[in-house]
Each structure stands twice: as C-alpha cells, then as structure tokens.
VOBATI-38017 format. One record per atom (N, C-alpha, C, O): x, y, z. Coordinates in steps of 0.1 Angstrom, whole numbers, plus 2048, in hexadecimal, padded with zeros to 3 digits. Each point is the difference from the previous one (the first is absolute). Example, Ala and Ser with C-alpha at 12.3 -4.5 7.8 and 13.67 -1.06 7.14 Angstrom:
8847C784E/7F780C800/80980C800/80A800807/7F280B7F2/80980B800/7F880B808/80580B801/
//
This chain:
BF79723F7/80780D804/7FF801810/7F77FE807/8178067FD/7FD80480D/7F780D806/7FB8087F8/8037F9815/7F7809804/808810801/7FB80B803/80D7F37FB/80980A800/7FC8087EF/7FD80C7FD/8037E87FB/7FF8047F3/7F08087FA/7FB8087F7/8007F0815/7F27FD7F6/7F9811809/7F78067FA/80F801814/7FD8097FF/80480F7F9/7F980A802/8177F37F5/8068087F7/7F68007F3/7FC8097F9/8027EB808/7F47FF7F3/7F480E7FD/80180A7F8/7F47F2815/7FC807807/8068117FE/7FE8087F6/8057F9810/80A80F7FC/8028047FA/80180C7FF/8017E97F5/80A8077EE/7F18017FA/8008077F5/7F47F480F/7FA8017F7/7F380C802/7F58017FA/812806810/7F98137FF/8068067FD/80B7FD803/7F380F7F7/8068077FD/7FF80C809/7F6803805/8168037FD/80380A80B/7F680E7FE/8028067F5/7F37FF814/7FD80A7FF/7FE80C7F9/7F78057FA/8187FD80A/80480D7FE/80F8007F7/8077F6801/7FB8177F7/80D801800/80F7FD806/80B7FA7FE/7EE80E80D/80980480D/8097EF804/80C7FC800/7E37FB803/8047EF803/80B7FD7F4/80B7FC801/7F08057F6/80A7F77F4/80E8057FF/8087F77FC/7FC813808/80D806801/8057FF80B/80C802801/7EC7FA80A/8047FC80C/8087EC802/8077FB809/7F48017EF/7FF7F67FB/80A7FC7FD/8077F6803/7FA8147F4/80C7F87F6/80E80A805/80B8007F9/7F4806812/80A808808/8017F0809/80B7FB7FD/7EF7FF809/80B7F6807/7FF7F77F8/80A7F9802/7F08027F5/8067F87F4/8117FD7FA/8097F87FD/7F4814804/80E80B7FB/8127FD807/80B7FB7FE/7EC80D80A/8077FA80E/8087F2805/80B7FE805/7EC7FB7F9/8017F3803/8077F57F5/8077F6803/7F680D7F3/8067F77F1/80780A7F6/8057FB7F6/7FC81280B/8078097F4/80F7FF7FF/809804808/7FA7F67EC/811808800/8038057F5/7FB7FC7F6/81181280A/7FF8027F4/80B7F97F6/80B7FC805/7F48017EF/8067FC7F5/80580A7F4/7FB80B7FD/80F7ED7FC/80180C7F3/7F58067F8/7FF80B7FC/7F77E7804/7F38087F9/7F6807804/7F68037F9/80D801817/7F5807806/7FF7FE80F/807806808/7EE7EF7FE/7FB7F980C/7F87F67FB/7F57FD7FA/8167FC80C/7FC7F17FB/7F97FC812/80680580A/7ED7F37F8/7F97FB806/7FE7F1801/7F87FB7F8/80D7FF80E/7FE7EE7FE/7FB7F980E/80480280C/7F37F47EF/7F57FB80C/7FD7F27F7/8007FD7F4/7FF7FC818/7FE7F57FE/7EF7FA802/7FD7F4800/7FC816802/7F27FF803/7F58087F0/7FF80B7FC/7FE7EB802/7F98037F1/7F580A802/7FA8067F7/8037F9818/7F6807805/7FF810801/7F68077FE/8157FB805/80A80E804/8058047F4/80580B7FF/7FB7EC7F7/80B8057F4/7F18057F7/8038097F7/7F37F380A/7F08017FC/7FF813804/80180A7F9/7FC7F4816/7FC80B805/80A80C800/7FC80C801/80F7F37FF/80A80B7F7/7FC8027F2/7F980A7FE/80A7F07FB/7FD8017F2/7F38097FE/8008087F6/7F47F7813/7F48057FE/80280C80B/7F68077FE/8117FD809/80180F808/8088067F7/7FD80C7FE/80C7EF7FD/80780D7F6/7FE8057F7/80480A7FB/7F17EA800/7F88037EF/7F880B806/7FE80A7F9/7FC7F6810/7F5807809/80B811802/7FF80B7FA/8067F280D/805812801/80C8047F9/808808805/7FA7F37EF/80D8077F9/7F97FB7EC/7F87F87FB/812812803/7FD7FA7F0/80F7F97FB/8037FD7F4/805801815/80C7FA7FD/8057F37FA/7FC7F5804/80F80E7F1/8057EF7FE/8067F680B/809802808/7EF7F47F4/8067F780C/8007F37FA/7FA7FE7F5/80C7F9811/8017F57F9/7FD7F280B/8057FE80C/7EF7F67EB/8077F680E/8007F17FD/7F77FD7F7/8107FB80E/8077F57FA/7FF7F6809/7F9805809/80C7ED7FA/8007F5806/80C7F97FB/8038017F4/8057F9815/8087F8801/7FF7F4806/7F7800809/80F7F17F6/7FE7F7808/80B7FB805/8077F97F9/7FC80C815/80D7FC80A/7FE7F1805/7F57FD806/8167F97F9/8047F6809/8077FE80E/8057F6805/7FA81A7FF/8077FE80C/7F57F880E/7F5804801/8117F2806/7F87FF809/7F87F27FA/8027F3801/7F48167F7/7F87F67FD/7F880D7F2/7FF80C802/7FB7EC7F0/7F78087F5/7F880A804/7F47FD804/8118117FB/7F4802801/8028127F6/80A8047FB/7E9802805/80380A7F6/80380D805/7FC80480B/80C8057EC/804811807/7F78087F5/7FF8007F4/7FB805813/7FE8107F8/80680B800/80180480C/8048047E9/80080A800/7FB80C7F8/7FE8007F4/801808812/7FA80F7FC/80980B800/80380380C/8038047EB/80C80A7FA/7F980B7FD/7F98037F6/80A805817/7F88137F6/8138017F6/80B7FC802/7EF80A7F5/80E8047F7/7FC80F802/7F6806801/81A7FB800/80580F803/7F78047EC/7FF7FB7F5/7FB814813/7F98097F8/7FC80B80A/80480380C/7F38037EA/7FD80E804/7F6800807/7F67FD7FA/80A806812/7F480280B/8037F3808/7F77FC806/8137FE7FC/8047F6808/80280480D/7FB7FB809/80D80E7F7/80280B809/7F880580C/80580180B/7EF8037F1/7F6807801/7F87F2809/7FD80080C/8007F67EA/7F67F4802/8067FF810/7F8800809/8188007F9/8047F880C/7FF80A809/7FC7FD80B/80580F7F2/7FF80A80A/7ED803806/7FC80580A/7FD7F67EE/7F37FB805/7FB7F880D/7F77FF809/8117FD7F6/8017F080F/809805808/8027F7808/8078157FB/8087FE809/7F780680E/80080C801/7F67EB80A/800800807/80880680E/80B7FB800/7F380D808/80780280E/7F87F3807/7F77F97FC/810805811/7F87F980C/7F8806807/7F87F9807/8078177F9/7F3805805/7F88017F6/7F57FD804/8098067ED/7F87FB7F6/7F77F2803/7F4800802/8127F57FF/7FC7F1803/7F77FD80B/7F67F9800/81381180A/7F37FE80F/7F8809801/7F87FF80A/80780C7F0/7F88097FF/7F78027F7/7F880A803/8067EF7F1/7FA7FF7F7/7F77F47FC/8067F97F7/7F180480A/7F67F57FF/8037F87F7/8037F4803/7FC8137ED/7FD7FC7F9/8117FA7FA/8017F87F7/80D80F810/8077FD7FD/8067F1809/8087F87FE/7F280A808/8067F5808/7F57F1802/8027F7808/7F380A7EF/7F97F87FF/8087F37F3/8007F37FF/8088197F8/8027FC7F6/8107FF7FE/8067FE7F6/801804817/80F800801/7FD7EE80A/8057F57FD/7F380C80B/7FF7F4805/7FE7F57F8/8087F7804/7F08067F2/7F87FB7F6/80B7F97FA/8037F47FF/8038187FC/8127FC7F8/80B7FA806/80B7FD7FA/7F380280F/80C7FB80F/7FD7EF800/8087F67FF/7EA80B802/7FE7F3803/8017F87F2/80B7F97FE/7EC8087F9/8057FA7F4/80B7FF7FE/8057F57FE/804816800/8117FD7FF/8077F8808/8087F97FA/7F7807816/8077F6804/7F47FD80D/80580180B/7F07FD7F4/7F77FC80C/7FC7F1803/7FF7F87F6/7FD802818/7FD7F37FB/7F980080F/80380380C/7F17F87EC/7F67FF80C/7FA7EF7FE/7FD7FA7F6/8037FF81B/8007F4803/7F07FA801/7FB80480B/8007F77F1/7F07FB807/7FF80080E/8067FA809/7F180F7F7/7FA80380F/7FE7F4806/8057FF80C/7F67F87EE/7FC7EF806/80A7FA805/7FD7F8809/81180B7F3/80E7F7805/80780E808/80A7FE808/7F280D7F7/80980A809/80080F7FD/8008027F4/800804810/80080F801/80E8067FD/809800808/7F68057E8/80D8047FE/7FF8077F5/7F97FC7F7/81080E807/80180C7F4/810804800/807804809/7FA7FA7EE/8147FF7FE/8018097F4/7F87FF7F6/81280B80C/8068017F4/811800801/808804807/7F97F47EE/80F7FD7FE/80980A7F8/8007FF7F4/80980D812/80680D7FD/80D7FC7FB/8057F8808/8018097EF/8118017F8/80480B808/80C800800/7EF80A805/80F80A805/7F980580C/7F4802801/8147FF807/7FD80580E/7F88127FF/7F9804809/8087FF7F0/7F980F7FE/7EF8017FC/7F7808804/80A7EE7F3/7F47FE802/7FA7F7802/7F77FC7FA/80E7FD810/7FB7F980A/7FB80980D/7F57FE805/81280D800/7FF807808/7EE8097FD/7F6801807/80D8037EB/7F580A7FA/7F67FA801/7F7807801/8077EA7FF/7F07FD803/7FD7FD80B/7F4800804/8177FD803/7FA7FA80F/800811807/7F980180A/80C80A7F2/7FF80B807/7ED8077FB/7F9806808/8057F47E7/7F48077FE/7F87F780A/7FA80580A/8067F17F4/7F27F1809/807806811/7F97FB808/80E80A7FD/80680080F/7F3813803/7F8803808/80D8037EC/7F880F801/7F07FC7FC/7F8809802/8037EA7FA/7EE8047FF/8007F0811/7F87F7800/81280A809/7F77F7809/8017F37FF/7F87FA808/8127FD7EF/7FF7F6800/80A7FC808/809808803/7F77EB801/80A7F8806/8067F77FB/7FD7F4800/8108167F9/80B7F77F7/80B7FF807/80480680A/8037ED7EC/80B7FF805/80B7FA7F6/7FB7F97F7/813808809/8057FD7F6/80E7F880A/80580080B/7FD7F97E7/80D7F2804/8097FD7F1/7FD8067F5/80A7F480D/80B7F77F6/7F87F47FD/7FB7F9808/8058057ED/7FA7F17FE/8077FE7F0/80180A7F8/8027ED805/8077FB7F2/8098087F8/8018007F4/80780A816/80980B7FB/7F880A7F7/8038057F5/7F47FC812/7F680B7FF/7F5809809/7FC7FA80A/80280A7F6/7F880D80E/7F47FC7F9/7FC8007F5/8007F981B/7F17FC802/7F9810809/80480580B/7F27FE7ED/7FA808805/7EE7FF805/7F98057F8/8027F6813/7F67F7802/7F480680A/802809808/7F27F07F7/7F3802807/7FC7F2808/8037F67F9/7F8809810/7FC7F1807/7F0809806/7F87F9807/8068107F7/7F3803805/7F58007F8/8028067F5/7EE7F180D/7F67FD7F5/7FC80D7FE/7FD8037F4/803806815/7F980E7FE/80780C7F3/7FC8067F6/80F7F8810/8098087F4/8057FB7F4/8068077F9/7F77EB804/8047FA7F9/7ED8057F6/8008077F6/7F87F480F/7F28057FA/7FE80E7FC/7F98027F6/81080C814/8018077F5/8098087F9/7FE80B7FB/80B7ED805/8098017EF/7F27F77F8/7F78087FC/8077EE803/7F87FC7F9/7F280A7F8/7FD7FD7F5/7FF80980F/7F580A801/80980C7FF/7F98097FB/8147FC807/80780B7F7/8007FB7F3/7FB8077F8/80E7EB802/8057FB7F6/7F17FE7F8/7FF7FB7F4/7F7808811/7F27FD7FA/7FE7F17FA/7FD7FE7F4/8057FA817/8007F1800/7F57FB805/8007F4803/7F48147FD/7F57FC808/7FA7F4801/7FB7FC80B/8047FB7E7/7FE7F57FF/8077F880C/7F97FC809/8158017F6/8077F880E/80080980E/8047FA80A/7F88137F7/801803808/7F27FB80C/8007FD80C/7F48057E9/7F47FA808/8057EE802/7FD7FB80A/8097FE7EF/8027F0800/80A80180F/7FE7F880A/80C8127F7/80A80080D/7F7803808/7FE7F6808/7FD8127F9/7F680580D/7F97F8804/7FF80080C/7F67F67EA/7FB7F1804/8047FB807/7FD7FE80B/8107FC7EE/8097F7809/80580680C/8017FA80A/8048127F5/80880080D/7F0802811/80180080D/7F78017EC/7F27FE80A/7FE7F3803/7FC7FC80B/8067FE7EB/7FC7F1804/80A7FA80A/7FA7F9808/8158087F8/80B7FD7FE/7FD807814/7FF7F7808/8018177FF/7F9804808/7F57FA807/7FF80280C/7F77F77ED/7F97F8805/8057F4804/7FC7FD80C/80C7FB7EF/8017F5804/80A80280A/7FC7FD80B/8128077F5/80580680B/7F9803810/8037FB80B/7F480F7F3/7F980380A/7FA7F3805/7FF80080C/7FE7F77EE/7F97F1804/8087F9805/7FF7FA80A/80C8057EC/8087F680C/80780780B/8037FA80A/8018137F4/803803810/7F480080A/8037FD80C/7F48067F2/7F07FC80C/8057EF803/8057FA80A/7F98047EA/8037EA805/8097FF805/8027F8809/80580D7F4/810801809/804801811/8077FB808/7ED8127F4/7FD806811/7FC7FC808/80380180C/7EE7F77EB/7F57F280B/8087F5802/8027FA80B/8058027E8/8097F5807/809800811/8017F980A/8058147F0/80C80380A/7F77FE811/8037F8809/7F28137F8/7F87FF808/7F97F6807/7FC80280B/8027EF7EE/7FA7F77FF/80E7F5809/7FF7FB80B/80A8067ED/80E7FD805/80680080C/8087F8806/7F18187FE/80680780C/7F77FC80D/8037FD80B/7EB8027EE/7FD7F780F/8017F6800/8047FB80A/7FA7FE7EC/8067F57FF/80C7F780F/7FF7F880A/80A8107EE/8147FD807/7F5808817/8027FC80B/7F880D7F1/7FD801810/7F77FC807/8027FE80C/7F27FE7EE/7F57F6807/80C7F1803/8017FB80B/8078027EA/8097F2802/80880780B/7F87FE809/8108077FB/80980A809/7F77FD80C/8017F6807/7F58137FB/7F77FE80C/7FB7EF804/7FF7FC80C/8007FD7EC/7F87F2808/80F7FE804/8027FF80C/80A7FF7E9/80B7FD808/7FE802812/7FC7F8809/8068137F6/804805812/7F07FD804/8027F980A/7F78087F6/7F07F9808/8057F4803/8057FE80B/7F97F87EB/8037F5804/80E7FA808/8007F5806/8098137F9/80E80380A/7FD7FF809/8027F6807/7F58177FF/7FA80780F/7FB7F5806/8027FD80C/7F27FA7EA/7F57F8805/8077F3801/7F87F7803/8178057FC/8047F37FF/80880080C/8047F5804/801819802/80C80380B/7F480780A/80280180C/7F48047F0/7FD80680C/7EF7FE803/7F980080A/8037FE7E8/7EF800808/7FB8087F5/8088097FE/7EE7FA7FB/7FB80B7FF/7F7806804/7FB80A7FB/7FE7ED813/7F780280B/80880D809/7F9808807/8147F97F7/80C806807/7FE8117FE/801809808/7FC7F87EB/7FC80D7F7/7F8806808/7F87FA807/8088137F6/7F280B806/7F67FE7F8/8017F97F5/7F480B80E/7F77FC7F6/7FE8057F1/7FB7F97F6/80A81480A/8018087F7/8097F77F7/7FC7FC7F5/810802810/8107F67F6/7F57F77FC/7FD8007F4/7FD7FA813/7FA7F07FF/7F48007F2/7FE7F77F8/7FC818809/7F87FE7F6/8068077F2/7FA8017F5/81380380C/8068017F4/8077F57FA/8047FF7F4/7FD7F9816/80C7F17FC/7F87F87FC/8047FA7F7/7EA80380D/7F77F87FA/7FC8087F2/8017F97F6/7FD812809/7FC8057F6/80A7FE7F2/7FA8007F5/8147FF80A/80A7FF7FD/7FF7F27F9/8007FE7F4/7FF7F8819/7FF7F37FA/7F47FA7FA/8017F67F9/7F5810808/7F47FD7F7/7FD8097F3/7F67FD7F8/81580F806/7FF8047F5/80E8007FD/806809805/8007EF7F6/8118047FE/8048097F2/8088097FF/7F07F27F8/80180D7F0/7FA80B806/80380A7FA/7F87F880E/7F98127FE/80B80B807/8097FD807/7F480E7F3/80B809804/7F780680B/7F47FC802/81480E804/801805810/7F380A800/7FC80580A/7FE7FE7E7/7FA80C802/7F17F87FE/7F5806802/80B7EE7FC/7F47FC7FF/7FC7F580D/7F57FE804/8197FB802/7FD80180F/7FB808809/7F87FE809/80F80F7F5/7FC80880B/7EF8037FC/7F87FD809/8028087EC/7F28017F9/7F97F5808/7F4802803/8127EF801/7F37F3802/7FE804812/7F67FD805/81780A804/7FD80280C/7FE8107FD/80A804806/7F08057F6/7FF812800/80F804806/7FF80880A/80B7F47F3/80680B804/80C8067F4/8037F97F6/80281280C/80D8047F9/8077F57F8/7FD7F4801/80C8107F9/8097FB7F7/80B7FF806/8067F5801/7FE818805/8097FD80B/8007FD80E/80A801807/7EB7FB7FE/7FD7F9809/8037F7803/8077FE809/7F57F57EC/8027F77FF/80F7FD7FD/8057F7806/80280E7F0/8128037FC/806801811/8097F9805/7EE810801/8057FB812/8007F9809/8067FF80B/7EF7F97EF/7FD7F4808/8107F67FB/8087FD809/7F97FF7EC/8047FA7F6/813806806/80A7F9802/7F58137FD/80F803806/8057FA80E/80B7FE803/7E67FE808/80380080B/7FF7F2800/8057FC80A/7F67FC7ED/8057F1804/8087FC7FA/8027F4801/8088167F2/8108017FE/8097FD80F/8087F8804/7F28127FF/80A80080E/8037FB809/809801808/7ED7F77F7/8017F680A/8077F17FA/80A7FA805/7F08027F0/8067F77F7/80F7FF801/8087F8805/7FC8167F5/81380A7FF/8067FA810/80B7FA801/7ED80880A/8067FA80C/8007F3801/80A7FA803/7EC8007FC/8027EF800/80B7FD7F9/8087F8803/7F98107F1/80C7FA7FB/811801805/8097F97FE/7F6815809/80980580B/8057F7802/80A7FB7FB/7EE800810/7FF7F580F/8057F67FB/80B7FB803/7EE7FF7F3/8077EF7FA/80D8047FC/8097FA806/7FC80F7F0/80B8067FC/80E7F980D/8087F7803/7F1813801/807802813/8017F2808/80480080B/
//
C-alpha cells in the first residue's frame, strides 16, 4: 500500500467523535462523489476504503435504505467500483438536509470542520511520503469546490495553493507544518508523530550539510587568498626585493609565505594584531604588486 493509503487506513479506522463529525463527513463525501439517479443518489468510488467508511457513517446517523454493490471496470487497466445508492424514501429528505453545511459553519466550527476535512481528503486526498517530499494534494472535479477548500485551509492560516494538473484542479500544501496539522485535524496521529520524526531528522541533516557547505566554502575562500597573496609576494620579491618592503609589509609577506593555508584572522592572532590590520597590510602590498604590473604593462 501506498503511504497515501496506509494513512486513509489510519483514519477509516476511528470512529468520528461526535455526531456533528459524521455528518460533517459525509457532507464532503457527498460533495465530492454524489449524483443523483432515478433510484435516489447513487455514490461511486473506486477506493474500497471510502466505500467501507460511508457505508459505516450512514448506518451510524440515519435508519435509511441504502444499498451497496461493486462492479469490475476495464477501463485503463482492472480494477473495482463501488457503489452506495440511498433510494428515494421517506426521511431522505430530511437525512440530506442534515449535512447542508454553510462555509462559516466549517471554519467556525471545530467539530464540523475536523470532520468536513477528514471527508475531503479521503474522497479525493493524496498525501506523498515525507521521506521523498512534502506534499498534500487534493484532486477537485469542479472548480467550486475546489475554491471551497482552498478558501476553508486559506481562512485557518495555511499556505495553499491551487493549479491545473491532468484536466483537473490541483488544490495543494508544500508546507511540513500545515501539512502535520491537517494530519492531527484528520486524527491521523499515528503518521502524524512518524511525519514529524522525519521531517526533524530531514532538518537535521540539512542543517549539516549547509554548516559543511559553509566550512567548505570558507576553507575554499582562504584557501583561493593565502594562494592570491604568495602570488603577488613572490612577484614583489622577484621584481623588486622584499628587503624593499617596510617592515611592517615585510613581516606580513614572511608570515604569508610560512603559513600559506591559514586565514587572515589567525595571522593577525601569531603577530597581536586586528583582523583588519593585517587585511591592510595585505591591501597595501596589493598595491604595490597592481603597479608593478602597470609599469611592465606599459
């Protein structure tokens, strides 16, 4: 099973709370896979998982006839349909008018939006292994409500965003934080502590290689200028002398050539002085070097 699956699993296998959650539930369920038919509202999903956890929320808050069945389609490639048929009766009516949610109901209500989210994602949600990438998708059939979730997740603070992808509205998360709590709304706690592992560890190692990255670079950088500096010393000392030098140049050009890896801040530490002291010494037998090269130029 994918990881996508195995945390639907996870999910189908609590039972929602509250009333309030199960009706919430099966309002974007609804939403998302309902149509109606001559015999009622016919519901069809291709996830055995979702066709499980419907079947057990409706038994749960209605005493209604319903019906549900399996088919096996060869489109594509084998695989199986479920469906679930409320048949037109008495109190059908009533059952659907139970679930009709507002969008301030959803963001305003805990318990309803624990359990409207819950139903979003199982219906059309798909979450990627933290280990290969940070990502929370839901794949929307009609632009309306595609709009309605990214406006509830846009109203609790998340950073969504939505796109076109397979002639379908991608509606999406790339952040570990918000992606951890939908997880911990959806009451996924099992993968949510396993994401949070990972995405720490995942932060640790990161943080390590950008330091090694840093020492490198650093390492690199006196490197390319201790080599830079003997350059022009030994220039000075081959055209002019380095007897020629003040004493001050003179003991930065020896010091230079008997330590050529060390950087500028642990030269200046072996004679007591500044950091940029020495960067001045170092600038001023630039300058002189920069003219020798003038003159030959010339």
């Amino acid at each position: 099973m994918s990881y996508s699956s195995n945390v639907k699993q996870e999910i189908t296998q609590k039972i929602p709370v509250t009333n309030l959650e199960c009706l919430a539930e099966i309002s974007s369920i609804f939403e998302n896979k309902a149509n109606l038919v001559k015999e009622g509202i016919e519901i069809k999903m291709e996830n055995s998982i979702l066709a499980k956890r419907l079947y057990s929320l409706i038994k749960a808050t209605s005493s209604l006839q319903f019906g549900i069945k399996y088919s096996i389609t060869k489109k594509f490639t084998e695989h199986r349909i479920y469906v679930i048929t409320l048949y037109k009766q008495k109190g059908l009516k009533e059952f659907l008018e139970s679930f009709k949610f507002s969008f301030l109901d959803i963001i305003q209500n805990d318990e309803i939006f624990k359990g409207y989210l819950r139903g979003f994602f199982l219906s059309c949600g798909y979450i990627k292994d933290p280990k290969k990438e940070y990502s929370l998708d839901f794949f929307v059939d009609n632009k309306e409500l595609a709009d309605k979730i990214y406006n509830i997740l846009l109203s609790k603070k998340k950073k969504i965003f939505k796109t076109i992808k397979k002639n379908k509205i991608l509606v999406y998360l790339r952040n570990s934080e918000d992606i951890m709590d939908i997880l911990v709304s959806m009451n996924a706690l099992k993968y949510f502590f396993e994401y949070e592992e990972i995405t720490i560890i995942k932060n640790l190692k990161n943080k390590t290689i950008r330091e090694m990255n840093w020492e490198v670079a650093n390492e690199t950088k006196t490197l390319n200028t201790g080599n830079y500096q003997i350059k022009m010393i030994k220039y000075i000392d081959e055209k002019l002398g380095l007897n020629t030098l003040t004493d001050v140049l003179k003991e930065a050009a020896m010091l230079r050539l008997n330590n050529p890896e060390d950087s500028l801040q642990s030269l200046a530490d072996m004679i007591n002085i500044s950091k940029s002291g020495i960067r001045n010494r170092f600038r001023r037998i630039e300058e002189i070097y920069n003219n020798l090269l003038e003159e030959e130029n010339s």
